[in-house]
N, C-alpha and C positions, 0 to 999 in steps of 0.2 A: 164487788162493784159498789157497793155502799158503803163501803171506809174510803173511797176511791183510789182502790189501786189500781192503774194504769194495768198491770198484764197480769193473770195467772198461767200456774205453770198445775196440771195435773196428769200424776201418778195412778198407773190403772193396771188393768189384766192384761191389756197388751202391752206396756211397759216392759212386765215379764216376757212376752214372748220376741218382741221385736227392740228393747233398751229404746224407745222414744217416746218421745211425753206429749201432751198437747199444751200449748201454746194458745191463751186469748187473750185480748186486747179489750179493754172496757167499751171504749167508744163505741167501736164499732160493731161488737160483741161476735167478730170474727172468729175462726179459731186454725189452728194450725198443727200437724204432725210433726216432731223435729223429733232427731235422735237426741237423746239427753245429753252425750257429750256437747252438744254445740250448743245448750241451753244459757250457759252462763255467758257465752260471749255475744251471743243475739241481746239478751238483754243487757249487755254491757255497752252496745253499740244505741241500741234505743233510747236507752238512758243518758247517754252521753250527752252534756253541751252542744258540744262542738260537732258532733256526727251528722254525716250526712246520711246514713241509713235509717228508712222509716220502715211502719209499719208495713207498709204498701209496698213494699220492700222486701221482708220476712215472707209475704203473702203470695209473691210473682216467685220466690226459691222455695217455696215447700209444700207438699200438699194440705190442701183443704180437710178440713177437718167437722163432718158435720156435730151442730150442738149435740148433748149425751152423747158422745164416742156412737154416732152412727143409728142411735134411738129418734124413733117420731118427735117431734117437737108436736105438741098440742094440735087437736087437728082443725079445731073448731074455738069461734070464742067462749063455748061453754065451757070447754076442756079446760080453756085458760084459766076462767074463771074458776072451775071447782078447784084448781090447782091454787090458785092463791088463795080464795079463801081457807084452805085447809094450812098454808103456810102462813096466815094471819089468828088461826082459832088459836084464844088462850086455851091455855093447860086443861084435863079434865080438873076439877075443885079449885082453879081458881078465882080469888074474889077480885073485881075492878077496884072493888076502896081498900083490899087490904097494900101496907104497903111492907116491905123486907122488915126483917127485926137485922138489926147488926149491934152486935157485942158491944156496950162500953159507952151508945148513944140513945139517948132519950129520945121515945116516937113523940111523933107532932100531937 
């Protein structure tokens, strides 16, 4: 969602047992069951210029897919909250002023 890609497509444990993937959409941060053969042509159709096939489209032909492959979504905004914070905590030891060393270039 943050490099903005329009759709992902992910590979899971049910993959194995049933060959289909889920299917989301940034915007709307929808998500979708599609068997993996028909992966590449949904999104060939999305993609498209000229297509008249939308999201809302994929959404009305396949089922619903809840976020985590079927896991609670945060229940509470504290939930949310510890959850990001912990996806925001730098590293254990790192320093806020240190910056990379890289090979070849003089630090500031």
């Amino acid at each position: 969602d943050e490099l903005g890609v329009p759709f992902a497509v992910t590979v899971d444990g049910q993959t194995l047992e049933d060959k289909s993937v889920t299917m989301r959409e940034r915007d709307s941060t929808k998500q979708i069951r599609v068997p993996s053969k028909d992966v590449v042509g949904i999104l060939q159709k999305l993609c498209a210029l000229r297509s008249t096939f939308t999201w809302k489209d994929a959404l009305a032909k396949y089922p619903a897919q809840e976020a985590g492959g079927g896991d609670k979504e945060p229940s509470s905004s504290s939930d949310a909250e510890k959850k990001d914070k912990r996806a925001n905590k730098p590293a254990k030891n790192a320093n806020a002023d240190s910056k990379p060393k890289v090979e070849g270039i003089p630090a500031d």
